[in-house]
C-alpha positions in Angstrom: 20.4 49.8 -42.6 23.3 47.6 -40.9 25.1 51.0 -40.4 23.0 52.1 -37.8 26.0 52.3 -35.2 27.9 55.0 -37.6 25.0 57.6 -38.0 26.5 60.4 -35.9 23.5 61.0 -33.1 24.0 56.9 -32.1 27.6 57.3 -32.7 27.6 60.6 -30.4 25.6 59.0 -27.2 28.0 55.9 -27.5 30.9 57.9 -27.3 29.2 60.2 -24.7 28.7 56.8 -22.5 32.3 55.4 -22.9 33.4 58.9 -21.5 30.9 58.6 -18.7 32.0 55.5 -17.7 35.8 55.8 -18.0 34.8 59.3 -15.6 33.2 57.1 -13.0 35.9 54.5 -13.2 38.7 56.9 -13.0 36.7 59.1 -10.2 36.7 55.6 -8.0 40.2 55.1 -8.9 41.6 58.3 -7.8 42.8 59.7 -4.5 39.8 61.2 -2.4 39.6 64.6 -0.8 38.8 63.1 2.8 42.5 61.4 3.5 43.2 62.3 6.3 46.2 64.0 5.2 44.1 66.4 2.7 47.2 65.2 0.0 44.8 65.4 -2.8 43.7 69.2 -2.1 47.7 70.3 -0.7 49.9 72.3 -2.9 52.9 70.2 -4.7 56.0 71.4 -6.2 58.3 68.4 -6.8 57.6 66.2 -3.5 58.6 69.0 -1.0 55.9 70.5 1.6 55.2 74.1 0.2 52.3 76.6 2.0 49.8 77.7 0.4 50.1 79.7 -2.9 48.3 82.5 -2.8 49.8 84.4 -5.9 47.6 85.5 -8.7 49.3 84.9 -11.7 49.5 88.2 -14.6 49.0 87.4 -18.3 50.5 90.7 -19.3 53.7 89.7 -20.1 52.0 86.9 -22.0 50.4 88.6 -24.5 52.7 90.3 -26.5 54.3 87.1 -26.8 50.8 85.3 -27.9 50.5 88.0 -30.0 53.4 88.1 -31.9 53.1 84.2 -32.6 49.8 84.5 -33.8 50.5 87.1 -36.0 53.5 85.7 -37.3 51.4 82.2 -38.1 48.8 84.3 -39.8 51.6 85.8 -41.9 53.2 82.2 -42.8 50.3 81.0 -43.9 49.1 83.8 -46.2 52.2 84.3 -47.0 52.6 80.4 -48.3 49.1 80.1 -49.9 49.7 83.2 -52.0 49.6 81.9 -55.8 52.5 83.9 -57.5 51.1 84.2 -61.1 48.3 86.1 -59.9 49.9 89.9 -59.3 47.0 91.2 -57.3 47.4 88.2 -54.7 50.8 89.1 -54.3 50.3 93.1 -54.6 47.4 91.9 -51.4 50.0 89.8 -49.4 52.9 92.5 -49.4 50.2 95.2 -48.1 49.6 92.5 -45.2 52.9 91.9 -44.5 53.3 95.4 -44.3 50.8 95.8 -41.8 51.6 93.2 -39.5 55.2 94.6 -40.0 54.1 97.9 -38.3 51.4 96.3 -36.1 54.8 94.0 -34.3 57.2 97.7 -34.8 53.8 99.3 -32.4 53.7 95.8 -30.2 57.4 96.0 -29.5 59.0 99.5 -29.5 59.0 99.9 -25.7 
């Protein structure tokens, strides 16, 4: 019973303290919001004074992108972990690669 410190609920509150503390310590460290400048609030692009951004950013241009990376991962990987002596793995993994074929032909035909 010397390993008392490694069972994971004493080794989770531990942990949980150390990130509590290092919070406080880094919250007293940091700039506050009062300055009277309001620098930690202020927009900043690069040292230069900017206005306020008000733009509200669209993820529809992102998501074909995400999209297409994901799929293509998925594809690596099945692709790679496929065992080639085993003809209905492989007969599996060409139908998938087929698929995601068309799915990225539908994602990208505009």
């Amino acid at each position: 019973m010397n390993q008392w410190i490694l069972s994971p609920p004493v080794a989770f509150l531990l942990i949980l303290a150390a990130g509590w503390v290092l919070l406080r310590t880094m919250g007293l460290l940091s700039a506050t919001a009062s300055r009277p400048d309001g620098g930690k609030r202020k927009a900043y692009a690069c040292g230069e004074d900017m206005k306020e951004n008000r733009v509200q950013p669209d993820y529809g241009q992102f998501f074909p992108f995400a999209f297409f990376f994901t799929i293509m991962h998925v594809l690596a990987l099945v692709v790679a972990t496929v065992p080639l002596h085993d003809w209905s793995a492989v007969q599996i993994a060409l139908g998938y690669l087929i698929c995601l074929s068309i799915g990225l032909f539908i994602l990208f035909r505009r």
